[in-house]
C-alpha positions in Angstrom: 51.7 -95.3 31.5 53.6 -95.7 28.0 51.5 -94.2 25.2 51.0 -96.1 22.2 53.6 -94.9 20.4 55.9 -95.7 22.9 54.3 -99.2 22.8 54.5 -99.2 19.1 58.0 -98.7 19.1 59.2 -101.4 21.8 57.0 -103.5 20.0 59.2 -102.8 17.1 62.0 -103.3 18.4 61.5 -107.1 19.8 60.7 -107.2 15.9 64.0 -106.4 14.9 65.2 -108.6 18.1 63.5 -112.1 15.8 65.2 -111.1 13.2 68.8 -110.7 14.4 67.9 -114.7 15.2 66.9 -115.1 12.0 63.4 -115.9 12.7 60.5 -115.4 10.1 58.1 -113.0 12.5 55.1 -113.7 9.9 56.0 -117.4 8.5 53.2 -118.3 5.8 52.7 -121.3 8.1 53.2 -123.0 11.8 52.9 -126.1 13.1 48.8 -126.9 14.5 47.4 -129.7 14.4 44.0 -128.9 15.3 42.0 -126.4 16.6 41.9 -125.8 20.7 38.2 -126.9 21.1 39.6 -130.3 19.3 42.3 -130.5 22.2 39.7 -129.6 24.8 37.1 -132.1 24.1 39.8 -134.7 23.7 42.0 -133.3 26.5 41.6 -136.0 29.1 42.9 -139.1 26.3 45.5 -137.0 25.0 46.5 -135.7 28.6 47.0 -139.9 29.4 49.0 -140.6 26.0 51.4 -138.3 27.4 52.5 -137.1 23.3 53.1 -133.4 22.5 50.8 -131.9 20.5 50.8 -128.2 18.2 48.1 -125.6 18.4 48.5 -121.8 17.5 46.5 -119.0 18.4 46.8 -115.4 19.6 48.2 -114.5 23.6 45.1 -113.0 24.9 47.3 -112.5 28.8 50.6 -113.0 29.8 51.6 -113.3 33.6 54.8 -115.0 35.3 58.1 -114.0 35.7 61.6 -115.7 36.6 61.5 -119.3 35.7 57.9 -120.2 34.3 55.4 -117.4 32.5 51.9 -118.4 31.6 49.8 -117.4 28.6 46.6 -117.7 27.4 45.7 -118.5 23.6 42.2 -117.7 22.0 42.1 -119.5 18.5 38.7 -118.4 17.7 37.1 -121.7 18.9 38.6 -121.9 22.4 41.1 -120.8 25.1 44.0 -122.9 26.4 47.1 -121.3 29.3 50.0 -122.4 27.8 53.0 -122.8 30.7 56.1 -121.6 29.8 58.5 -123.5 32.5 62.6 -122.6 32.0 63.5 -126.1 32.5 60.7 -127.5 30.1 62.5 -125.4 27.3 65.3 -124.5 25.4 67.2 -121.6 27.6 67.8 -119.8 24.6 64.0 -120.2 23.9 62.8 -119.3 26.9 65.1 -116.1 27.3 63.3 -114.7 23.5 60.1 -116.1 24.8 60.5 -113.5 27.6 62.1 -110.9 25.3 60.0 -110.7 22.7 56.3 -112.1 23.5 53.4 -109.6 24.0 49.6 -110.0 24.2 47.9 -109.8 20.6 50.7 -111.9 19.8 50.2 -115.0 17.4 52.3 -118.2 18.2 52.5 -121.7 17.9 53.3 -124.3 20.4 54.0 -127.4 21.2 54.1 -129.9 24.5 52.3 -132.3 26.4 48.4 -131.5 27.4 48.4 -131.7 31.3 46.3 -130.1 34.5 47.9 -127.5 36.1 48.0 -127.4 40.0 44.7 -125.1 40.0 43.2 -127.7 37.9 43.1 -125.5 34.7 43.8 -127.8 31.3 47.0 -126.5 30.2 50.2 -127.2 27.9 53.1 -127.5 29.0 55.3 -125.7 26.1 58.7 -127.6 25.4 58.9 -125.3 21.8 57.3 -122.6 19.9 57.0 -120.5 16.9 56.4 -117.1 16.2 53.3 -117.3 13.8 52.7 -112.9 13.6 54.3 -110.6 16.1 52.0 -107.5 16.7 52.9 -104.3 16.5 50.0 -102.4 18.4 48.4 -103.6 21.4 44.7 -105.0 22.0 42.5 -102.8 24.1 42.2 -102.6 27.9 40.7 -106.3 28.9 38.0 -105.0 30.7 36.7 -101.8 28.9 37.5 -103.3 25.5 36.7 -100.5 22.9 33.9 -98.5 24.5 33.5 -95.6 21.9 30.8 -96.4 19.5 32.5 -95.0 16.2 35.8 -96.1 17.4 34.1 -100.0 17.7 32.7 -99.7 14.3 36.1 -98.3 12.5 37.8 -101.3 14.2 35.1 -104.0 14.1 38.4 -106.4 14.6 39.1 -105.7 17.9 35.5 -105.0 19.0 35.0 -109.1 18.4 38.3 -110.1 19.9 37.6 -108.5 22.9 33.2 -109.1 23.0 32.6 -112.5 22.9 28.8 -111.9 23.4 29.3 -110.0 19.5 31.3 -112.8 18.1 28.7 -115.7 19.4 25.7 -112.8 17.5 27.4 -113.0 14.3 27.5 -116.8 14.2 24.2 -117.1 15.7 23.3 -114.2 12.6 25.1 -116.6 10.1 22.6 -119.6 11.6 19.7 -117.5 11.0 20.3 -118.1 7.7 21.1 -121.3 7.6 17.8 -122.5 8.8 16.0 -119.9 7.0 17.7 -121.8 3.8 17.3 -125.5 4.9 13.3 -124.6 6.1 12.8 -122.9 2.3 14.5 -126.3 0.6 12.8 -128.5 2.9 9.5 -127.3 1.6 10.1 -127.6 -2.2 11.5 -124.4 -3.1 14.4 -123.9 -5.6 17.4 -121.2 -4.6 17.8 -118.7 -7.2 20.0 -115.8 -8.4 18.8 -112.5 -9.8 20.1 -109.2 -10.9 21.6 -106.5 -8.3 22.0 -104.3 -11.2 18.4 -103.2 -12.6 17.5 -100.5 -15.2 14.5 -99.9 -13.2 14.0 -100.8 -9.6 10.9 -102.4 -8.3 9.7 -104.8 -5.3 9.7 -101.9 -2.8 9.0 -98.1 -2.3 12.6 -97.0 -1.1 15.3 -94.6 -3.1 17.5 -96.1 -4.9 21.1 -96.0 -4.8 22.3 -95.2 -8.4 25.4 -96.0 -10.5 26.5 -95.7 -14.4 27.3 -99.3 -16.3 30.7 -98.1 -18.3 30.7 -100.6 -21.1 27.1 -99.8 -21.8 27.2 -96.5 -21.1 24.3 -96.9 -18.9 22.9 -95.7 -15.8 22.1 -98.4 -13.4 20.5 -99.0 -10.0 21.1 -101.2 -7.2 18.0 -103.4 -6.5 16.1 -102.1 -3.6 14.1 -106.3 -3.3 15.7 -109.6 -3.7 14.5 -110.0 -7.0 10.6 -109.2 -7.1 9.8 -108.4 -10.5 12.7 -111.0 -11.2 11.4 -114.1 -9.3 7.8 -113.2 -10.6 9.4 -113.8 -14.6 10.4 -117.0 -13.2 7.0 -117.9 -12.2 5.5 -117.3 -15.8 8.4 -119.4 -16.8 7.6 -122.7 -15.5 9.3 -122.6 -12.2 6.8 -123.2 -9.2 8.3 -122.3 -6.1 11.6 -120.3 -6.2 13.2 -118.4 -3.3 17.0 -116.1 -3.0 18.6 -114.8 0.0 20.9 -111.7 -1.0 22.0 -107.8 -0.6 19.4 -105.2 -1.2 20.8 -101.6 -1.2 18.2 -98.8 -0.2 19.3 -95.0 -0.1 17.5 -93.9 3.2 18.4 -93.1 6.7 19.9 -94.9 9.2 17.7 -95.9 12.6 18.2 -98.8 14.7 15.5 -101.1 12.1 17.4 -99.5 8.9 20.7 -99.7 6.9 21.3 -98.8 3.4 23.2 -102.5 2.9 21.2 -105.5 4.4 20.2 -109.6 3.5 17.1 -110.6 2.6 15.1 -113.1 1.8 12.2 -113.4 -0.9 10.3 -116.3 -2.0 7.0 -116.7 -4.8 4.7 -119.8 -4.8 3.1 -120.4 -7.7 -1.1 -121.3 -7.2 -0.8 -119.7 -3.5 -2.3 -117.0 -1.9 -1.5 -114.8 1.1 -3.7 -117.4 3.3 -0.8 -119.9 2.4 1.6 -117.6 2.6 1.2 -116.6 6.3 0.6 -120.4 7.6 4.3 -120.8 5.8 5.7 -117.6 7.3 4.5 -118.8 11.0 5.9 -121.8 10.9 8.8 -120.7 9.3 9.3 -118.0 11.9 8.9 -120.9 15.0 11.6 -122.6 13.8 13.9 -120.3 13.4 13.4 -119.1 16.7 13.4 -122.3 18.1 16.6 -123.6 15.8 18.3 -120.4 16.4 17.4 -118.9 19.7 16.5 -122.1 21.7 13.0 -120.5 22.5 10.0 -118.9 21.1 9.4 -116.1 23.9 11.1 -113.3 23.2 10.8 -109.8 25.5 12.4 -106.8 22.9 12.4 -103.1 22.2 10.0 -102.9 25.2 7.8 -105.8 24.1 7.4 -109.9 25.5 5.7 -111.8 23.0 5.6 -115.5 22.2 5.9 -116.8 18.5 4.3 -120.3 19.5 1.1 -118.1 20.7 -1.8 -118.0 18.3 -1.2 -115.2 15.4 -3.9 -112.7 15.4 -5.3 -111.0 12.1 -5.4 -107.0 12.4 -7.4 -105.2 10.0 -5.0 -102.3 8.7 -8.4 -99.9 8.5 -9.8 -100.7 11.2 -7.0 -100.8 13.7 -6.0 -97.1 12.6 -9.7 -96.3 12.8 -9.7 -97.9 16.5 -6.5 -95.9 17.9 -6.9 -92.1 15.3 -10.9 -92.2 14.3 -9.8 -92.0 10.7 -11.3 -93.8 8.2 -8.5 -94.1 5.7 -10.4 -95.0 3.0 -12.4 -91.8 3.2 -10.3 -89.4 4.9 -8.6 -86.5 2.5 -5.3 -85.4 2.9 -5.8 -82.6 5.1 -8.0 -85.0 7.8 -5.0 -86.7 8.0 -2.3 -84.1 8.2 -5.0 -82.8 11.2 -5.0 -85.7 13.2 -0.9 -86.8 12.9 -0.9 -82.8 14.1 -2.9 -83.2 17.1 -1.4 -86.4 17.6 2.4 -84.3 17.5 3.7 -87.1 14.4 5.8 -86.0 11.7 5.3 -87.0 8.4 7.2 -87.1 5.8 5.7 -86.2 1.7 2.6 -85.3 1.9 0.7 -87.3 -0.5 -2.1 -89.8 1.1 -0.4 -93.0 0.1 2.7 -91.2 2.8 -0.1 -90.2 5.3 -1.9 -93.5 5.3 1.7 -95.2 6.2 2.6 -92.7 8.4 -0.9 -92.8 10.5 -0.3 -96.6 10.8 3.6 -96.4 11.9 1.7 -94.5 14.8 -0.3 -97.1 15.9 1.5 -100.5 15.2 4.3 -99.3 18.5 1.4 -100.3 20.7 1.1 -104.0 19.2 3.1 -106.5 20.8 2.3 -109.6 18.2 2.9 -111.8 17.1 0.2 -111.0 14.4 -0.4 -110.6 10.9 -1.4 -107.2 9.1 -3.9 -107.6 6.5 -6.0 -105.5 4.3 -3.7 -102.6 3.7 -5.8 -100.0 1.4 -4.4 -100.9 -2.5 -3.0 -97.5 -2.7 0.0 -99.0 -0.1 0.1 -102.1 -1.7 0.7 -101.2 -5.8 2.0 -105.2 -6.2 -1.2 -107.2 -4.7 -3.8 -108.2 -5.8 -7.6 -106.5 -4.4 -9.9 -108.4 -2.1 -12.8 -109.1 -4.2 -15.1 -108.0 -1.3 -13.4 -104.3 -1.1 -11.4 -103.4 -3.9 -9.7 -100.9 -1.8 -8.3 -103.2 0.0 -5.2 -105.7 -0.5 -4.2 -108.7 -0.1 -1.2 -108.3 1.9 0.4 -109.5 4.8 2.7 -108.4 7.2 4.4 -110.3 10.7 3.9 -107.8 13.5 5.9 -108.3 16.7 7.5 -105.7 18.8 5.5 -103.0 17.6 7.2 -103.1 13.9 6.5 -105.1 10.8 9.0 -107.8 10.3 8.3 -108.8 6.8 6.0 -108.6 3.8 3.5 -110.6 1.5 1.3 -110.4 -1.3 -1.3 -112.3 -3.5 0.3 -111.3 -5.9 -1.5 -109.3 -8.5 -1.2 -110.8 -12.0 -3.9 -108.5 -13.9 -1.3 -106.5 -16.5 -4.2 -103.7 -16.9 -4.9 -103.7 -13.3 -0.6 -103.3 -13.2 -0.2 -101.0 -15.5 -2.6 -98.8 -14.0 -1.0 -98.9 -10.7 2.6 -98.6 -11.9 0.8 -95.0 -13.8 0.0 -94.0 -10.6 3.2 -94.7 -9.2 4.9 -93.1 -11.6 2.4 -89.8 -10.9 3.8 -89.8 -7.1 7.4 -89.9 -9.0 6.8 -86.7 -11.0 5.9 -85.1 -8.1 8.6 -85.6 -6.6 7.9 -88.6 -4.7 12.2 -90.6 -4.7 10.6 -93.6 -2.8 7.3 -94.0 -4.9 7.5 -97.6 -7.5 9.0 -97.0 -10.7 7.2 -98.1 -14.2 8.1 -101.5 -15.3 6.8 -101.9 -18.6 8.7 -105.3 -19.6 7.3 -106.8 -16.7 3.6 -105.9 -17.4 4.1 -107.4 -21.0 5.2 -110.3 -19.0 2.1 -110.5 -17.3 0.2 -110.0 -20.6 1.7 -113.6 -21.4 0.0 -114.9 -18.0 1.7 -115.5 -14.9 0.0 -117.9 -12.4 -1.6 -116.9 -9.0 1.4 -116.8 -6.7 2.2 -115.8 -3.2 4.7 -113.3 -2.7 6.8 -113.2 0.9 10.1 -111.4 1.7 11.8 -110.7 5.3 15.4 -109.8 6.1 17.9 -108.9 9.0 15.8 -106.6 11.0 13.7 -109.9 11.9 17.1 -111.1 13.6 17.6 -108.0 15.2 14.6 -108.0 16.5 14.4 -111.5 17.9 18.2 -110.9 19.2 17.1 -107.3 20.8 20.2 -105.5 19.4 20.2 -102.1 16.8 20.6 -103.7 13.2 24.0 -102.2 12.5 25.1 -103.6 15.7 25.0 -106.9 14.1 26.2 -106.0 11.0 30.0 -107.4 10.7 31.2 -104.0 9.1 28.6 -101.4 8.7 29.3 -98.4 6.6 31.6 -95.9 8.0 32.3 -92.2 7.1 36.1 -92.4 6.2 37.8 -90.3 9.0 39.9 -88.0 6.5 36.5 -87.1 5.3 35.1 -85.8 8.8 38.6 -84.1 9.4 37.4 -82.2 5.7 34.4 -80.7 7.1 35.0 -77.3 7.9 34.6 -76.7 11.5 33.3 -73.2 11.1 29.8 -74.9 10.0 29.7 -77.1 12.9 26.7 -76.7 15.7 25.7 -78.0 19.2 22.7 -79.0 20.1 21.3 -80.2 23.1 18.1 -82.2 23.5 15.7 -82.0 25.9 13.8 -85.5 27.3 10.0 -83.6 27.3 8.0 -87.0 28.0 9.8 -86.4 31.5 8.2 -83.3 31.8 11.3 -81.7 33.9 11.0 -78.9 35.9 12.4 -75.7 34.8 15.4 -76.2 37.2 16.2 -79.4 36.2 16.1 -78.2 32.2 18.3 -75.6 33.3 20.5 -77.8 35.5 20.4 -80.5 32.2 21.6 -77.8 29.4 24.1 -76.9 31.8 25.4 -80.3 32.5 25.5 -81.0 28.8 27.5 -78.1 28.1 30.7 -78.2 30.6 30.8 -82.1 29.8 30.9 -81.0 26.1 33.5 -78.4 27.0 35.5 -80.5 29.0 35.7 -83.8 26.5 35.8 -81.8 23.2 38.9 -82.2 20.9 37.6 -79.4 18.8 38.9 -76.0 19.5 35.8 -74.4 20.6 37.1 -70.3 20.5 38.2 -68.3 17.5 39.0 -65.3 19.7 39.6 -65.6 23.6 37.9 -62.4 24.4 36.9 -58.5 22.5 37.5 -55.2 24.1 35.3 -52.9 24.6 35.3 -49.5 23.3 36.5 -48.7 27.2 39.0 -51.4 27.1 37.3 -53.9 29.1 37.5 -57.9 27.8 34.1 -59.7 27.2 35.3 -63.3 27.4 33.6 -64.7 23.7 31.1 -67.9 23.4 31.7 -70.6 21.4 32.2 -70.3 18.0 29.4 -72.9 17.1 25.7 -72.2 16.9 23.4 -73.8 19.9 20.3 -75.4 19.5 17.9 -76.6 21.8 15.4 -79.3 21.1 13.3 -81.8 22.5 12.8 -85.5 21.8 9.4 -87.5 23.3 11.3 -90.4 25.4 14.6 -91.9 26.5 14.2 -94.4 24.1 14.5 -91.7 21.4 17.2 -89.9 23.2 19.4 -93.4 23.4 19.0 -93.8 19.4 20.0 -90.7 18.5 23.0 -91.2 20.7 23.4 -94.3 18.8 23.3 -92.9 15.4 25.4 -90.1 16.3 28.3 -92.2 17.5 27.8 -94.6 14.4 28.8 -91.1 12.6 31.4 -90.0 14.5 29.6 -87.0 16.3 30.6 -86.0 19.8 27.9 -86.9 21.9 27.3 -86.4 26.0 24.9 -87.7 28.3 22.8 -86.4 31.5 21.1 -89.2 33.6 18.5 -88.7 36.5 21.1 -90.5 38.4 23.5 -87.6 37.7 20.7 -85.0 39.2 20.0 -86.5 42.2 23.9 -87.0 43.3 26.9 -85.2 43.8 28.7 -88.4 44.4 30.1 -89.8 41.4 30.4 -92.9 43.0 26.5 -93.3 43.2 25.9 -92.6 39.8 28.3 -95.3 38.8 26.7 -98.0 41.2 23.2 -96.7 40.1 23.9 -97.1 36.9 25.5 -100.2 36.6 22.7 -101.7 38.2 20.4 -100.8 35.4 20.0 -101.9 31.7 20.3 -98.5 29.3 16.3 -98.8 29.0 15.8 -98.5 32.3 17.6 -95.8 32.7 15.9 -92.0 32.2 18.0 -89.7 30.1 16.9 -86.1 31.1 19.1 -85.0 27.7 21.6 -85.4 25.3 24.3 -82.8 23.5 25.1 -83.6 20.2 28.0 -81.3 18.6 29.5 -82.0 14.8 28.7 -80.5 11.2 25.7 -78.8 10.8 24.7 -80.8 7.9 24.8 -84.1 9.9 23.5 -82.9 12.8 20.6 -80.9 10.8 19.6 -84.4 9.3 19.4 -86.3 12.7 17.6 -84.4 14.7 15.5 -82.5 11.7 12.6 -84.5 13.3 13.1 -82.3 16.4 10.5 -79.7 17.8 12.4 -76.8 19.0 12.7 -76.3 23.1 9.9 -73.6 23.7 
């Protein structure tokens, strides 16, 4: 097999072949006149006419030989096999046809629509055109690109060759599209508002930062679509505004999280959250219905139907339910007890981070769809109180699949009230709290003027990746990617391995064994890394001890497949080696099984006894810091 080099370099030499002929290999344009799914849906009135017609597109395969070749072009809307017939052409065409044609290819052509004897719709080429010659070839037609990091770097190919990925970005693009005609429909007015803020506000996340040259200013990116922004334009007149944008947030990466993703926000002025959430239900049906054809839905291990009544969970009182704390009277260190005993990490340990970490815990078990209401105030420093508890909020939140898929407010309008919440934000902040709300005292003078009861709602892209049952970067056209001269920087002598151990399997000591050990010679045997520094020392006797690895090994343990197939995920998405041990692979020898065993499965189906993960310490440190040590 050629390697692609070798490729490369035949490729460029049917380049050089075109233009000996004096042929243009990238003309600025070639003759099409329309689109392939035009010439399909019209094929059987323009096959009769018996007139040539032009379309262009790129040679997805290429078969024949001697007198007639046949190729297949993909224009992005549909596929027509083009017949290349000797005595249908030009000889001289035909012989550069042959010469010079390879799949990934762009050409025009042009002859006469007809059926081909298997019945296929077909043209049958009397000319064509070079519209870009290619110099590198498009990945194996089967496999497509199967690496994870490689998929990502070269998001091109990955849709060329995954039509399920290209149909998800459209269908992503329509998401929107209804989401925008269902907001208009009802009144509200699309808006623009600052990315750049001097103070971020609408959300608890940290901020990405960067410095305003002209100004000589430090600047942030907004972390909301406009909160504090959309709220000014309520005090100004305008009653029902809405803005779908980018909202940049400087946090991990997880299957529900990116530091780049769209939103959507709208405010209703002389609504409450009551409104709000008969808005956001119907809203949501029709999306699914306009987008997805349906409204049942079975994802991230939960079936659920959006056309089902919504149920009303009482934040307190679900967490008191599942934990037995009261999280309006707990302290600090009942909490940090019970997410011990119940083996959760948490993150800051202030008891607006415990409450929301106690409730992360129990809202995996709720299928929806429901709404979240009456979150304790201190989680909720942008809604107003419920005038029966005034430790409680009201705020709203869709539940489905065990996560919250958006977020919504009364909105709280009292500028002492504000103030006095944005204080105790700011509190959080000086203790060191990145994610905590930052002071906003324009906008609190802005309330001073009066701003009108209004219902607050915003919901992004993880609802669609929900609803579509795919990680959110997956359906991100071109998610952030660590440049590859930077990885090739690191210095490999801080690099570690470590392998994680699938404990909610609760393995048997042989199989842990028999998993690490697995890991490790697939590690070994894929590596690109040189793994020694020395072969082997002598002994003071003159004896050689062959030497380890030169990388540190951990071993720790994750609580389910499902965590073990993220942190695959998010280790690929960074360009970390990864490798896999299945059950299937301990109850075989046969490769062969495992294969057919697997392919029979979907990836959560299947039980991952562990996982090796081997890059720079730093990265690797951060992904699985979350990790309990193997014991």
């Amino acid at each position: 097999m050629a390697s692609l080099e070798e490729i490369r370099q035949a490729r460029l030499q049917k380049l050089e072949i075109l233009k000996s002929k004096g042929i243009n290999p990238y003309p600025a344009k070639v003759p099409r006149d329309f689109p392939i799914s035009i010439l399909k849906s019209e094929f059987d009135t323009r096959s009769k006419s018996g007139k040539p017609v032009s379309v262009a597109g790129r040679v997805m395969a290429l078969r024949g030989q001697g007198a007639i070749l046949f190729a297949v072009l993909f224009d992005g809307t549909e596929r027509i096999q083009a017949i290349v017939k000797k005595d249908e052409i030009k000889v001289d065409n035909f012989s550069l046809f042959t010469d010079t044609i390879d799949v990934g290819d762009f050409i025009s052509i042009t002859g006469v629509p007809a059926v081909s004897k298997t019945g296929e719709q077909s043209i049958i080429v009397n000319s064509w055109v070079m519209a870009c010659k290619s110099i590198l070839p498009l990945p194996e037609k089967w496999h497509g690109l199967q690496d994870v990091d490689e998929r990502y770097r070269k998001r091109y190919l990955d849709f060329l060759m995954n039509g399920e990925l290209r149909d998800l970005i459209v269908k992503k693009s329509k998401f929107w599209d209804v989401t925008r005609e269902f907001m208009k429909s009802k009144g509200f007015l699309e808006v623009e508002t600052p990315t750049l803020e001097t103070t971020t506000g609408g959300a608890e996340a940290t901020p990405f930062r960067t410095h305003h040259n002209d100004y000589d200013l430090d600047v942030y990116l907004r972390i909301s679509i406009g909160e504090l922004w959309q709220k000014r334009l309520m005090a100004g007149g305008f009653p029902k505004t809405f803005e779908i944008g980018k909202a940049y947030r400087n946090e991990g990466t997880s299957p529900e999280h990116a530091q780049e993703f769209t939103n959507m926000e709208f405010y209703w002025s002389f609504a409450d959250y009551n409104d709000g959430m008969e808005l956001v239900r119907e809203m949501y049906i029709e999306i699914a219905k306009k987008v997805f054809g349906t409204t049942k839905f079975t994802t991230h291990g939960h079936s659920f139907d959006l056309a089902d009544e919504w149920k009303k969970i009482d934040y307190v009182s679900k967490v008191k339910e599942m934990t037995n704390i009261d999280l309006l009277t707990a302290s600090e260190g009942d909490m940090k007890k019970k997410l011990d005993e119940l083996g959760v990490k948490y993150e800051g340990d202030n008891k607006e981070r415990l409450t929301d970490t106690l409730w992360k815990y129990c809202r995996r078990q709720i299928s929806g769809p429901a709404f979240l209401i009456n979150h304790p105030t201190l989680v909720a420093p942008l809604s107003k109180a419920n005038p029966d508890n005034i430790k409680t909020a009201q705020r709203f939140q869709p539940i489905i699949a065990g996560s919250e898929v958006g977020n919504g407010y009364s909105e709280l309008n009292d500028p002492i009230d504000q103030k006095q919440r944005f204080e105790a934000q700011q509190r959080l902040i000086d203790a060191g709290d990145t994610e905590a709300m930052m002071q906003d005292d324009e906008f609190v003078e802005m309330l001073e003027h009066g701003m009108p009861p209004t219902c607050g709602f915003g919901f992004g892209e993880r609802l669609f990746a929900f609803l579509a049952d795919k990680p959110l970067r997956e359906l991100q056209a071109f998610p952030l990617m660590r440049p590859l001269e930077e990885i090739k920087k690191k210095d490999k002598a801080t690099w570690v391995v470590t392998a994680i151990i699938n404990k909610g399997l609760n393995l048997e000591p042989w199989k842990v064994a028999n998993t690490i050990a697995h890991l490790g010679v697939a590690f070994g045997a894929r590596s690109k890394n040189n793994l020694f520094k020395f072969d082997s020392i002598k002994t003071q006797d003159n004896k050689n001890i062959r030497l380890n690895i030169r990388h540190a090994i951990m071993i720790k343990t994750a609580g389910s497949s499902e965590d073990i197939w993220r942190l695959s995920d998010l280790a690929q998405e960074r360009g970390l080696e990864i490798a896999h041990f299945t059950k299937e692979m301990i109850e075989t020898t046969s490769d062969n099984k495992v294969v057919e065993w697997t392919k029979a499965k979907d990836v959560k189906d299947i039980d991952f006894l562990g996982l090796l993960i081997f890059g720079p310490k730093s990265e690797v440190d951060e992904l699985t810091k979350g990790l309990e040590l193997f014991k």
